[in-house]
N, CA, C and O atoms as a DFTB+ gen file, in Angstrom:
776 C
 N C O
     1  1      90.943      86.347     123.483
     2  2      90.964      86.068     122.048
     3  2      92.401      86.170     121.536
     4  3      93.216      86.873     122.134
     5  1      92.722      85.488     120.453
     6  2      93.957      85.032     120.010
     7  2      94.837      86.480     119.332
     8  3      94.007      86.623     118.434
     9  1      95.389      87.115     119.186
    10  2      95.742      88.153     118.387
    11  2      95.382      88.060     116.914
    12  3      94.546      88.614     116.199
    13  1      96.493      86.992     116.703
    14  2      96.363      86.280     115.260
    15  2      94.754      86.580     114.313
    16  3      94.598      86.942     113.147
    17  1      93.498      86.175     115.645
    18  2      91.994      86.226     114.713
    19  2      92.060      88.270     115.038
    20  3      92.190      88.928     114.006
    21  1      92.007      88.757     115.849
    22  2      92.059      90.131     115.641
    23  2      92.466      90.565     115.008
    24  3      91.787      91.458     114.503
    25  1      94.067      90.347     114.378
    26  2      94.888      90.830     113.280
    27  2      94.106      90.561     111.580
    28  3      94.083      91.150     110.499
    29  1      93.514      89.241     112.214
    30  2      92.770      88.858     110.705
    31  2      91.743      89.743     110.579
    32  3      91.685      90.402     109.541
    33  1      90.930      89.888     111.420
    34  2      89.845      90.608     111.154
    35  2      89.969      92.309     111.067
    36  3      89.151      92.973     110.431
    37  1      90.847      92.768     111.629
    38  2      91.425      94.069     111.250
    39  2      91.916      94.020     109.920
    40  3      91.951      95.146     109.424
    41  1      92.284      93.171     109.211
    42  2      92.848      93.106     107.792
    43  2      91.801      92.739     107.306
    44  3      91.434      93.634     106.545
    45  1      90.865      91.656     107.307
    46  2      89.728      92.403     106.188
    47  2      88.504      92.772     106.548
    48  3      87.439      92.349     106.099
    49  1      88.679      93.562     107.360
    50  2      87.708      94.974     107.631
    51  2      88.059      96.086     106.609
    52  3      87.385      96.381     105.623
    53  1      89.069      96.579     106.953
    54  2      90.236      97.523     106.985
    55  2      90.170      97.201     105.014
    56  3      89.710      97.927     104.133
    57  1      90.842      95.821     104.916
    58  2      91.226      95.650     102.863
    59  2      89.944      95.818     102.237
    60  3      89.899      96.033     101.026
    61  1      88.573      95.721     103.141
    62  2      87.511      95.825     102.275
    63  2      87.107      97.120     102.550
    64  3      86.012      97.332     102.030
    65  1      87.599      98.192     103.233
    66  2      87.331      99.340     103.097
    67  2      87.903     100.355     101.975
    68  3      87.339     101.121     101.194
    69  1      89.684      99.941     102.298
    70  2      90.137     100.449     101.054
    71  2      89.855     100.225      99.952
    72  3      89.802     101.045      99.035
    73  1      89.525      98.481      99.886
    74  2      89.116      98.692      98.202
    75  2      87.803      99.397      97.928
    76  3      87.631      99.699      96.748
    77  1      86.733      99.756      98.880
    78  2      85.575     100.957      98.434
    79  2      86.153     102.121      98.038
    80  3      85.938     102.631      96.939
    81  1      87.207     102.781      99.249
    82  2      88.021     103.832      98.825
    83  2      88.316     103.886      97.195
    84  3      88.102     104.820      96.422
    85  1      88.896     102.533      96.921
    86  2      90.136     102.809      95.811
    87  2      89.048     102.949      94.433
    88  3      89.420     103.467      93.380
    89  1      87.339     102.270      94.688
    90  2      86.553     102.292      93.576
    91  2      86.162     103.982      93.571
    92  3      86.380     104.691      92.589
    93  1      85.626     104.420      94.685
    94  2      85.819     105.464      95.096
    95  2      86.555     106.632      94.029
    96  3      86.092     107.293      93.099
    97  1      87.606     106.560      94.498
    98  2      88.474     107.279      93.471
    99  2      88.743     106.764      91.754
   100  3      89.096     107.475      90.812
   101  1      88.602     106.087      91.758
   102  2      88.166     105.629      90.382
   103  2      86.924     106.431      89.432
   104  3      87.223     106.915      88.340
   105  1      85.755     106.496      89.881
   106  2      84.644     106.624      89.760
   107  2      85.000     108.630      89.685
   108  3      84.761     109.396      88.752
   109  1      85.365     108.807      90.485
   110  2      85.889     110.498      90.529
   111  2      86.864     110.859      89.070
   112  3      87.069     111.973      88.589
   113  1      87.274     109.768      88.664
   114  2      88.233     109.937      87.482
   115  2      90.058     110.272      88.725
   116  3      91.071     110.866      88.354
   117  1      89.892     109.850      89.629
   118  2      91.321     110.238      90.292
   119  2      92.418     109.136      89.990
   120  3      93.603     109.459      89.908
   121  1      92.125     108.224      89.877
   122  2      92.890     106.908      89.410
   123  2      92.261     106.078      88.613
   124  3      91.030     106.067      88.647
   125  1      92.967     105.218      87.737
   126  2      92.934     105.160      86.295
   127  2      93.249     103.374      86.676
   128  3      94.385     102.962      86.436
   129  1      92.370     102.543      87.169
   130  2      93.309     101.100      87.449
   131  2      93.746     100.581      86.191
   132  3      93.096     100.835      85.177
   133  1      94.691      99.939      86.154
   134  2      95.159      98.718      85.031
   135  2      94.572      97.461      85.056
   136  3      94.778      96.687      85.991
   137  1      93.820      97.171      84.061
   138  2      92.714      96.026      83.863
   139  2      93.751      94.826      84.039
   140  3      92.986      93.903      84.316
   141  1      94.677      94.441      84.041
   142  2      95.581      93.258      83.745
   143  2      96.304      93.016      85.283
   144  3      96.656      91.904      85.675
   145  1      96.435      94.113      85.968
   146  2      96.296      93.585      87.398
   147  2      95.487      93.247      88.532
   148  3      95.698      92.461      89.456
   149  1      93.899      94.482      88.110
   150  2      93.304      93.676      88.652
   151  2      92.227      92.684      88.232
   152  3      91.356      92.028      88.804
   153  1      92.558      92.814      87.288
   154  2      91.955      90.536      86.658
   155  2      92.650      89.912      87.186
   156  3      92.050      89.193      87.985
   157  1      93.900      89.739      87.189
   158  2      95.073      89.167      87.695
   159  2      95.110      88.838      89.508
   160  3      95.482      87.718      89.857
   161  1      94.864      89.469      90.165
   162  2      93.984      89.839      91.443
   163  2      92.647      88.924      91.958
   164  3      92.561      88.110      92.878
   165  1      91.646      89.401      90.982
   166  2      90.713      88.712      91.238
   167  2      90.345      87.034      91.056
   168  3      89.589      86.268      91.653
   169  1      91.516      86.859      89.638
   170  2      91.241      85.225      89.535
   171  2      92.296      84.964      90.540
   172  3      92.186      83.740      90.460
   173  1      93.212      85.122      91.403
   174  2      93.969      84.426      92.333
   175  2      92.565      84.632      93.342
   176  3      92.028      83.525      93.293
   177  1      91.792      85.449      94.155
   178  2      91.058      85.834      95.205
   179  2      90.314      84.718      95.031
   180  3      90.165      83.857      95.899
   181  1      89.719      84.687      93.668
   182  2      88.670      83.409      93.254
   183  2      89.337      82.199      93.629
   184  3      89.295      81.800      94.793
   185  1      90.068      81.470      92.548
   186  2      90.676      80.410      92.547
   187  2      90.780      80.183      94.513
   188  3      90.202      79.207      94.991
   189  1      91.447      81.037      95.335
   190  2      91.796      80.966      96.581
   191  2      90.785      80.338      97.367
   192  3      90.919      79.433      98.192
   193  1      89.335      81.183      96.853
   194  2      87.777      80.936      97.523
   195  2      87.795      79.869      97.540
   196  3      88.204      79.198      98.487
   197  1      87.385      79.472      96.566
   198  2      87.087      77.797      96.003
   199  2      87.965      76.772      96.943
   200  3      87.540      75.908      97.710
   201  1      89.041      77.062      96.706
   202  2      89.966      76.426      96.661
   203  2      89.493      75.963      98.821
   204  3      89.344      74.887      99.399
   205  1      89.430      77.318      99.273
   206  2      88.715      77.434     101.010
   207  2      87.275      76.879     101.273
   208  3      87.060      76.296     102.336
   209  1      86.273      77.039     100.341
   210  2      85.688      76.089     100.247
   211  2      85.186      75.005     100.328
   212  3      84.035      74.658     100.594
   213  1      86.700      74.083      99.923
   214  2      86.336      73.005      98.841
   215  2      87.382      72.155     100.287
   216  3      87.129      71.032     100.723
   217  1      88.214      72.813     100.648
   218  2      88.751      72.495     102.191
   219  2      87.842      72.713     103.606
   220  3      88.404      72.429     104.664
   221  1      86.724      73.113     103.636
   222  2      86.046      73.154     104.594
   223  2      85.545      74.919     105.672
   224  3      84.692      75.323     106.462
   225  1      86.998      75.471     104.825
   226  2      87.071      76.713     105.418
   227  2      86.284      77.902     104.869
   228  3      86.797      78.737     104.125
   229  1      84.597      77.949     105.405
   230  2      83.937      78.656     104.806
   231  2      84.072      80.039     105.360
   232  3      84.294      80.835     104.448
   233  1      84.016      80.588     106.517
   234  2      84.236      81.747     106.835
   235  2      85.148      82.349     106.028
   236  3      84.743      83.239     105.279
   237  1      86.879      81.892     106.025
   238  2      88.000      82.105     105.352
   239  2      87.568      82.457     103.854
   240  3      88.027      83.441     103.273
   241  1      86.421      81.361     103.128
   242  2      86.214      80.975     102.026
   243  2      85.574      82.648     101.634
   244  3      85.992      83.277     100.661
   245  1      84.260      83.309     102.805
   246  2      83.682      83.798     102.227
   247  2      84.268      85.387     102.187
   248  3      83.902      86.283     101.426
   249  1      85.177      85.441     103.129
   250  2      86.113      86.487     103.265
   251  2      86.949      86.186     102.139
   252  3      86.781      87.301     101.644
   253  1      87.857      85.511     101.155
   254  2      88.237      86.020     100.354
   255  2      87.305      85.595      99.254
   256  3      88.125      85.374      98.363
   257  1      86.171      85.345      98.754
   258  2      85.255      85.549      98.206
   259  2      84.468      87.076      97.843
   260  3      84.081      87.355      96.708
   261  1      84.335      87.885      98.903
   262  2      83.920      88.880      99.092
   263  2      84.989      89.963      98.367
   264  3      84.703      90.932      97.664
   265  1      86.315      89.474      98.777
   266  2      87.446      90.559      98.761
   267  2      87.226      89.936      96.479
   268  3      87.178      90.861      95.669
   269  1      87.160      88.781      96.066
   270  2      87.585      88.668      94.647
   271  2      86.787      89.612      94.123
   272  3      87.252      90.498      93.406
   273  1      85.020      89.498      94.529
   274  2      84.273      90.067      94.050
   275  2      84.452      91.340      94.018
   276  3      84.267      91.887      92.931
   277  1      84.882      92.218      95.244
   278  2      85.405      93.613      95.205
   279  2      86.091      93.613      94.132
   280  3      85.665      94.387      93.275
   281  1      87.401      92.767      93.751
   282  2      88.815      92.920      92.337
   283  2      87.986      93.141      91.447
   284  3      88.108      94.135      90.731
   285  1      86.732      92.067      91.266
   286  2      86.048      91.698      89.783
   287  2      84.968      93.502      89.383
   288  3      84.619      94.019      88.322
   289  1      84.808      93.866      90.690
   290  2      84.429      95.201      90.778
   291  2      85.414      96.145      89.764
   292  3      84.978      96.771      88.798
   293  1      86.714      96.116      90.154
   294  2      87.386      97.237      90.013
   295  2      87.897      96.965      88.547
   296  3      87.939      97.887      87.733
   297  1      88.399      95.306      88.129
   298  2      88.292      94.991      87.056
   299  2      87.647      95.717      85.429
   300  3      88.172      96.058      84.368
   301  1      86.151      95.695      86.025
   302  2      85.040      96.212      85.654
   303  2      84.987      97.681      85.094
   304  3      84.370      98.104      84.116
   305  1      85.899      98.422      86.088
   306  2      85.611     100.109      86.335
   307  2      87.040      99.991      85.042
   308  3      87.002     100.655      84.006
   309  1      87.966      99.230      85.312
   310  2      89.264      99.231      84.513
   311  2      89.089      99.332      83.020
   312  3      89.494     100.134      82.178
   313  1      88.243      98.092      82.972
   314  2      87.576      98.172      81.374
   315  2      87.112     100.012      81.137
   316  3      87.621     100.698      80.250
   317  1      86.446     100.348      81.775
   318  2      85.717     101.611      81.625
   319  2      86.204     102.747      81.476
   320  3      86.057     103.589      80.590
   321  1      86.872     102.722      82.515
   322  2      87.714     104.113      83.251
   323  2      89.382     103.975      83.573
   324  3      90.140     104.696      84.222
   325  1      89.617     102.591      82.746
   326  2      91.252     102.501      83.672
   327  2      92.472     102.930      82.101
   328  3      92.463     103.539      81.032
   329  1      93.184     102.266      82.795
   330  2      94.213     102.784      82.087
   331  2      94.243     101.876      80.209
   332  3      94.191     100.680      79.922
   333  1      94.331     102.915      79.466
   334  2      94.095     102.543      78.086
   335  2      95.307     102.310      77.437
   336  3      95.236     101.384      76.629
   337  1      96.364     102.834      77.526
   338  2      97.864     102.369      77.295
   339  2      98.224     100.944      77.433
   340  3      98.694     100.790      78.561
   341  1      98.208      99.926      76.825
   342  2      98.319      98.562      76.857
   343  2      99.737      98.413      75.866
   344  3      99.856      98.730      74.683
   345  1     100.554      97.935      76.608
   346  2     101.955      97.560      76.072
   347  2     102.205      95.876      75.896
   348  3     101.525      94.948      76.334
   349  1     103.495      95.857      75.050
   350  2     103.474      94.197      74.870
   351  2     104.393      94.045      76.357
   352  3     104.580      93.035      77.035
   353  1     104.760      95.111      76.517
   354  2     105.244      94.595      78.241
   355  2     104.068      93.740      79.049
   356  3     104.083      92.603      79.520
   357  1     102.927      94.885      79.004
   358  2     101.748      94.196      79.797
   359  2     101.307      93.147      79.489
   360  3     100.855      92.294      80.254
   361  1     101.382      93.106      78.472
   362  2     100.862      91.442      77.740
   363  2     101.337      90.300      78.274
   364  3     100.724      89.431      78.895
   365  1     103.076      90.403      77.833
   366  2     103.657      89.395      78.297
   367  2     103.509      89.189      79.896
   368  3     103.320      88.049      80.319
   369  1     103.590      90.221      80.734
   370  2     102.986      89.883      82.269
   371  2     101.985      88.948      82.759
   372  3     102.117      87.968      83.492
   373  1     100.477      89.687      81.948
   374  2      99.388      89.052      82.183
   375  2      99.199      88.060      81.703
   376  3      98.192      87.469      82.091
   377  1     100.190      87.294      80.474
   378  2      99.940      86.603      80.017
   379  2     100.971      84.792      80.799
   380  3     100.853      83.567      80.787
   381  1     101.985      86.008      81.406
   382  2     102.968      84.787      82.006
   383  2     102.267      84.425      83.468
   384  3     102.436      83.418      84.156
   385  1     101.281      85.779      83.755
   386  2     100.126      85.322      85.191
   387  2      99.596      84.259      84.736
   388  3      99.983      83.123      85.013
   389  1      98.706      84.529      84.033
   390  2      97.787      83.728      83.145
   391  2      98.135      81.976      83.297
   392  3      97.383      81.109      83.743
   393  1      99.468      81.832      82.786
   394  2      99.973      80.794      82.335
   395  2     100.502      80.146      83.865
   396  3     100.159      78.978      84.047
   397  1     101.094      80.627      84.686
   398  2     101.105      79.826      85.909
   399  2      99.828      79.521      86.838
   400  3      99.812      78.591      87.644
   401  1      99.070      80.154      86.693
   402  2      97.546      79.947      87.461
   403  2      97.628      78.561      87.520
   404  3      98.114      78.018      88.513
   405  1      97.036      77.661      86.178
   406  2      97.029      76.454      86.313
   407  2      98.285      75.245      87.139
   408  3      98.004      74.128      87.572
   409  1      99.420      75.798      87.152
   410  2     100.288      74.957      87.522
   411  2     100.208      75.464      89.214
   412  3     100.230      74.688      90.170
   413  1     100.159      76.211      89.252
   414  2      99.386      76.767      90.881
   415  2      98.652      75.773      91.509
   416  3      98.985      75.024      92.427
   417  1      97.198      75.896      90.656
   418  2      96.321      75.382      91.236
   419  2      96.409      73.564      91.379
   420  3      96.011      72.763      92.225
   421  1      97.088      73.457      90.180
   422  2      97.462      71.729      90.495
   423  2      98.751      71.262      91.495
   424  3      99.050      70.200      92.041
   425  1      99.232      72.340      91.458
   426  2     100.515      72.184      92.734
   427  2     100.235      71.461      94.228
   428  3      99.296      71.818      94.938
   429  1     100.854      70.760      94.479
   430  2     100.417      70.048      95.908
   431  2     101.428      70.006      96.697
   432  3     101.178      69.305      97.678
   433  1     102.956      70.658      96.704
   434  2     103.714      70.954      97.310
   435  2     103.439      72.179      97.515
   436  3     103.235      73.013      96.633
   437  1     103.408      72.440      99.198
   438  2     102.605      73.858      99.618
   439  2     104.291      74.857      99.625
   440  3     104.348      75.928     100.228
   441  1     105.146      74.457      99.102
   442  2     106.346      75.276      98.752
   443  2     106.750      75.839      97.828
   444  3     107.492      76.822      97.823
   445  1     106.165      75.101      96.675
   446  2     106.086      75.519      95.278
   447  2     105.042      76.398      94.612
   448  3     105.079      77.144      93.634
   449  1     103.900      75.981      95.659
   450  2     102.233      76.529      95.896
   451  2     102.635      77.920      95.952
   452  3     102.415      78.550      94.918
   453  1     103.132      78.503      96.841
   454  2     103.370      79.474      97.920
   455  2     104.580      80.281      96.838
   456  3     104.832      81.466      97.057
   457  1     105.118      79.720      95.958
   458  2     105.996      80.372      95.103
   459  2     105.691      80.891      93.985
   460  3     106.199      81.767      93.285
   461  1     104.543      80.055      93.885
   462  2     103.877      79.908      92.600
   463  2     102.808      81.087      92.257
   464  3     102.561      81.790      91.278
   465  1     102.376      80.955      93.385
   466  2     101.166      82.460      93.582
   467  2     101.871      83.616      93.874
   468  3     101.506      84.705      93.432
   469  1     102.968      83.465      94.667
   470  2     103.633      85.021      94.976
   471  2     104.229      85.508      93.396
   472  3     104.223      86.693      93.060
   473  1     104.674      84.539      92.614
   474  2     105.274      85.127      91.120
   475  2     104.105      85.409      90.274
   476  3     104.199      85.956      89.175
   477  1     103.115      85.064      90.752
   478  2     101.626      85.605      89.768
   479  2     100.991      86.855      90.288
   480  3     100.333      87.762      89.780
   481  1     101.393      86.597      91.388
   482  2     100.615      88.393      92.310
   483  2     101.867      89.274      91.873
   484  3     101.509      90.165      91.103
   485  1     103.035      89.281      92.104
   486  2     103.948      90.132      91.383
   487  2     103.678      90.243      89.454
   488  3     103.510      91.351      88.944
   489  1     103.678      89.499      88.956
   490  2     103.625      89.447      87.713
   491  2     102.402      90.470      87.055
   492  3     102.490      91.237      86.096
   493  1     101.297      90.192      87.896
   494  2     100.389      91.077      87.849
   495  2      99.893      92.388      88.149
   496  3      98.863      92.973      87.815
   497  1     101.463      92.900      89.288
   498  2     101.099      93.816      89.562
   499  2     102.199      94.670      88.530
   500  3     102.229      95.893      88.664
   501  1     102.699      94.312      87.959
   502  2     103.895      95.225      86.994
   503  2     103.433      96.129      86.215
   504  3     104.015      97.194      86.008
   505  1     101.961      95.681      85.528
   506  2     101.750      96.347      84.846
   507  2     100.881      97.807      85.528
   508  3     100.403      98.673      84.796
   509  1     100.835      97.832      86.497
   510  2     100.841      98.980      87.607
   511  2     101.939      99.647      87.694
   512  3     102.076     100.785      87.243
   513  1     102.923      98.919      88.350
   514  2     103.732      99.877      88.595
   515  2     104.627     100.247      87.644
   516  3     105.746     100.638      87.976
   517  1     104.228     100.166      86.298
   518  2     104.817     100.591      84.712
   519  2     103.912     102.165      84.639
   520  3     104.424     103.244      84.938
   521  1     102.896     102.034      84.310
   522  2     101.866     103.198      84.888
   523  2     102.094     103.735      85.263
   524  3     102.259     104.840      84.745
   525  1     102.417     103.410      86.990
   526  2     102.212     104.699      87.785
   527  2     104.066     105.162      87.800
   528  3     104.196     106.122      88.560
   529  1     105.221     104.803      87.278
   530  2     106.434     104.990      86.930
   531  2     105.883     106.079      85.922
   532  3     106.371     107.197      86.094
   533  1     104.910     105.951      84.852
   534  2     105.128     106.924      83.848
   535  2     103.778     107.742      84.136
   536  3     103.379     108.669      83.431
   537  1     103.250     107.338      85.082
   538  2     101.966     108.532      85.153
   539  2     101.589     108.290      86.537
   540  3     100.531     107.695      86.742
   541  1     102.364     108.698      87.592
   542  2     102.047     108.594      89.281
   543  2     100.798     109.371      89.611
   544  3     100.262     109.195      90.705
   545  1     100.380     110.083      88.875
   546  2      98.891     110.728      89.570
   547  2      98.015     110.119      89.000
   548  3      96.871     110.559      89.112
   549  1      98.270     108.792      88.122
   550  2      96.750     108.214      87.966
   551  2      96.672     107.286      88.776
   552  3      95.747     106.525      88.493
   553  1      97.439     106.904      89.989
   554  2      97.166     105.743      90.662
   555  2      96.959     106.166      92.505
   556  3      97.024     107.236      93.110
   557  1      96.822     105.438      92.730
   558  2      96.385     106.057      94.264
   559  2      97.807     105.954      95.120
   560  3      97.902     104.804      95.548
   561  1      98.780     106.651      95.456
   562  2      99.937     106.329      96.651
   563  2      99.092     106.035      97.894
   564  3      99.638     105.473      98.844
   565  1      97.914     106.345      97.950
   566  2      97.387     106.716      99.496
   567  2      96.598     105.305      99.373
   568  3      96.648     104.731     100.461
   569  1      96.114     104.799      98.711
   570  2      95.187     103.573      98.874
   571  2      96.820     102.067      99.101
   572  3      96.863     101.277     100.044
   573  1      97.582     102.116      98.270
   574  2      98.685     101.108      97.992
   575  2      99.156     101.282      99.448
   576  3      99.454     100.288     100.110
   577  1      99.233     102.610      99.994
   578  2     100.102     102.947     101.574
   579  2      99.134     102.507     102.503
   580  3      99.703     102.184     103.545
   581  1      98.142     102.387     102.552
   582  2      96.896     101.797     103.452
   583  2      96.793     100.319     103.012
   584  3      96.422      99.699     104.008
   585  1      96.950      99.486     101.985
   586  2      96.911      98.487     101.522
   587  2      98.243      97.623     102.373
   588  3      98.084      96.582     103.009
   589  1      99.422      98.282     102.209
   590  2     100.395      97.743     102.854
   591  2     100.428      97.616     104.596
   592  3     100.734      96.648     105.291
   593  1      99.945      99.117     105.024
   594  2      99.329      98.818     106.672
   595  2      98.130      97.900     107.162
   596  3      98.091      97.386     108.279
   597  1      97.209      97.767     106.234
   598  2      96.655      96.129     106.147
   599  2      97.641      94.702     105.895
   600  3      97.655      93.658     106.548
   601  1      98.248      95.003     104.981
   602  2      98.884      93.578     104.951
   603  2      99.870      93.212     106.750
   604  3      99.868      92.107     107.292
   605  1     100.426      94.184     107.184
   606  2     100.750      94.452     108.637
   607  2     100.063      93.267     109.493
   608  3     100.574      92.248     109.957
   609  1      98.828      93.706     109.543
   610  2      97.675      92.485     110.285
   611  2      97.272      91.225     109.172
   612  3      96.986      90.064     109.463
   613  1      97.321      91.635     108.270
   614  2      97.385      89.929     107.581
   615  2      98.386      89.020     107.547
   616  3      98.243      87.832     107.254
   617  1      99.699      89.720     107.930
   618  2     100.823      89.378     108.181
   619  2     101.168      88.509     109.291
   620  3     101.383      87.297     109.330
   621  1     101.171      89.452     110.224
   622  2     100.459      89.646     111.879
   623  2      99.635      87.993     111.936
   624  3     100.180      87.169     112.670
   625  1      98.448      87.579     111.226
   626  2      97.600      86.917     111.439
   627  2      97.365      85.415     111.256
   628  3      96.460      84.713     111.709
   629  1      98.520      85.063     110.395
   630  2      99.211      83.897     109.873
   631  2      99.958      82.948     111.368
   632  3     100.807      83.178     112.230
   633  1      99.356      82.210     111.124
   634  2      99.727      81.373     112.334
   635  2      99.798      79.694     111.648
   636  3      98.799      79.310     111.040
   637  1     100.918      78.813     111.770
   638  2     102.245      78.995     112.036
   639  2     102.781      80.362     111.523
   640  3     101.780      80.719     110.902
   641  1     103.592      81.272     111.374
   642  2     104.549      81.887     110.470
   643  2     105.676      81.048     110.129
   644  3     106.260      80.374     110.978
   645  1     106.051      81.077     108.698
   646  2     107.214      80.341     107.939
   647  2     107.061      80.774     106.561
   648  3     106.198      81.440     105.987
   649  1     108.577      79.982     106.038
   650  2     108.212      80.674     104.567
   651  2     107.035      80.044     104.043
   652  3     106.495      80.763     103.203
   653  1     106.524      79.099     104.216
   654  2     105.384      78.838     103.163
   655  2     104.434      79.743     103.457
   656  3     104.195      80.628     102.635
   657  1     104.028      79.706     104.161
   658  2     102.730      80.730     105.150
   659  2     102.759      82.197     104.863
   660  3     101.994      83.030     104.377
   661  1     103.997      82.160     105.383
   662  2     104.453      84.135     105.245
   663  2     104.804      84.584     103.982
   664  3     104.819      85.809     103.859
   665  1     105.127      83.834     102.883
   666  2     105.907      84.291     101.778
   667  2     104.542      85.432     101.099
   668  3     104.663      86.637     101.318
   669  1     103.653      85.058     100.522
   670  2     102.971      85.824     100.015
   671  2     102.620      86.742     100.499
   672  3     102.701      87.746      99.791
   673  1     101.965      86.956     102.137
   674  2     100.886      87.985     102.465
   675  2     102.965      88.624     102.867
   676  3     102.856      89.838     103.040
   677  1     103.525      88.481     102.925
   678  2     104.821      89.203     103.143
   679  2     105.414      89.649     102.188
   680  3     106.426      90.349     102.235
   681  1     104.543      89.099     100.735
   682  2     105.785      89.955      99.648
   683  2     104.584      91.204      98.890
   684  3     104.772      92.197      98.188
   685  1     103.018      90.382      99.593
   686  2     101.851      92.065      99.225
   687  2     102.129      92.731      99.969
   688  3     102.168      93.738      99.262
   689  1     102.476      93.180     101.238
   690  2     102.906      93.764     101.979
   691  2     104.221      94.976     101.488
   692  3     104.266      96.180     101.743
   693  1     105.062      94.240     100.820
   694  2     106.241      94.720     100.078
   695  2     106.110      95.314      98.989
   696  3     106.819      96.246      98.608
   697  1     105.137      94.796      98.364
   698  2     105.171      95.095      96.645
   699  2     103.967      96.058      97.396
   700  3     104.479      97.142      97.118
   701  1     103.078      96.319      97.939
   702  2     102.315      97.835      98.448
   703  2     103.242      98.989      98.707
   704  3     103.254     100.020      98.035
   705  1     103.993      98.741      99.707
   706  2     104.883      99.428     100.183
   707  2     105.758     100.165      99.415
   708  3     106.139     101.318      99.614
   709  1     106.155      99.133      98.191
   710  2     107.257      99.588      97.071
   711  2     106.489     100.590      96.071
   712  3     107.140     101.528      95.611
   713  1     105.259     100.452      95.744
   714  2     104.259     101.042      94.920
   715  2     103.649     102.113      95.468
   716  3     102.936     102.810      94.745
   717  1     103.818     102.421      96.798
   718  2     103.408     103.358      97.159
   719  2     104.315     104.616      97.228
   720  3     103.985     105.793      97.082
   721  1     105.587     104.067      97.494
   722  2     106.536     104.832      97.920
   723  2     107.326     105.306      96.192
   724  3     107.639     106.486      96.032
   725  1     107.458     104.751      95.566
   726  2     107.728     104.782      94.108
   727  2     106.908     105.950      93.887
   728  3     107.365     107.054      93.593
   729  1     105.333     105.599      94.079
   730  2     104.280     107.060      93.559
   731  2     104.718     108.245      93.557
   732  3     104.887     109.044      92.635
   733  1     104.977     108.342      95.186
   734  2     105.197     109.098      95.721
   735  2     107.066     110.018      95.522
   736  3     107.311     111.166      95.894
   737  1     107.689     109.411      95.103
   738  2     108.753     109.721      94.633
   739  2     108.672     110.470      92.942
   740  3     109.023     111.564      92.501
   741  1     107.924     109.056      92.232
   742  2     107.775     109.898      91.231
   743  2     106.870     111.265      90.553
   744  3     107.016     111.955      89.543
   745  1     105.709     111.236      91.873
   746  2     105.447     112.657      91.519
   747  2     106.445     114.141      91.685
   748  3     106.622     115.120      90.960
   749  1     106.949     113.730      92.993
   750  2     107.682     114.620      93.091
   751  2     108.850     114.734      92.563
   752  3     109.330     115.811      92.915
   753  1     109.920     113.844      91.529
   754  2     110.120     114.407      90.578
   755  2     109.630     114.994      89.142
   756  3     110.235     115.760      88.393
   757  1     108.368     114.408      88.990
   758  2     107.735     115.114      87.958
   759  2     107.219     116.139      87.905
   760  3     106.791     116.530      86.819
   761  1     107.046     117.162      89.428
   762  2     106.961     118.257      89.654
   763  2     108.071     118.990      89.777
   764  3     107.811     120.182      89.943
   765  1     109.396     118.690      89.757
   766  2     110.469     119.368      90.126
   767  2     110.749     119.643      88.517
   768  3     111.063     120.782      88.174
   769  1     110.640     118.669      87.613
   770  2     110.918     118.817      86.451
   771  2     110.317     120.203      85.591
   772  3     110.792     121.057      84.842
   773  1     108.732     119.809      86.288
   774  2     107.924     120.726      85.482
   775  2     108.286     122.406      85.557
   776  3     107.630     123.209      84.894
């Protein structure tokens, strides 16, 4: 068997575990998600489905199908239980996500495609890592640090590799990594302070 399908399937085994984890801790009151990233999340997962679908690729399709519905999960808990601090920072984020979706989805240069979604998955995740900059124990370091050792094998699993291919599952990979490690920094100066 190919690595590439092992690597895939270790990545969403593995991404659909953490995200139980990450509802998990939610539900405990341990982390506090930001509704504007993961909406932001889930309509790229969606849009993606369809989009696999509508190309023939149903397995692919129903694997990130499964993974939106998990976002639209946590979405959900966000409204409920997530973070209530809403800034015009966040606004303008979710709102500049918002606004490239469509030019995304009509994009047919898979270069611009591939640019287009990586500045909407970043865009969306800001208003996270604004949060967890000013409040690191409401967010999970340990789920974002497991999120990024998944992206590893989603990484891993991309076959050709190039920038079109690699750019995204290579910059979630990064922007996990950066969010995790940030957490983790800023608790521990907010304990040194205290």
């Amino acid at each position: 068997m190919d690595y590439h399908v092992i690597a895939g399937g270790v990545s969403v085994s593995t991404g659909f575990v953490i995200g139980l984890l990450y509802i998990r801790e939610v539900l405990r009151g341990d982390t506090k998600p930001h509704v504007f990233t993961w909406l932001v999340w889930a309509l790229l997962m969606s849009i993606a489905a369809a989009v696999s679908f509508a190309g023939g690729a149903i397995i692919g399709a129903l694997v990130l199908a499964a993974g939106a519905a998990l976002n639209f999960i946590i979405t959900g808990l966000a409204l409920r239980y997530g973070e209530r601090n809403i800034t015009r920072s966040d606004w303008a984020m979710f709102l500049s996500a918002l606004a490239i979706i469509p030019i995304w989805v009509m994009t047919k240069e898979p270069l611009t495609a591939a640019v287009l979604v990586t500045s909407i998955d970043l865009l969306g995740c800001v208003p996270t890592f604004r949060k967890g900059w000013l409040r690191p124990h409401e967010e999970s370091a340990k789920v974002f640090a497991l999120f990024a050792v998944t992206n590893v094998f989603t990484v891993l699993s991309v076959t050709p590799y190039n920038f079109v291919t690699g750019l995204y599952p290579t910059m979630c990979f990064a922007m996990d990594l950066l969010l995790a490690t940030m957490l983790l920094a800023r608790r521990r100066a907010v304990a040194a302070s205290a």
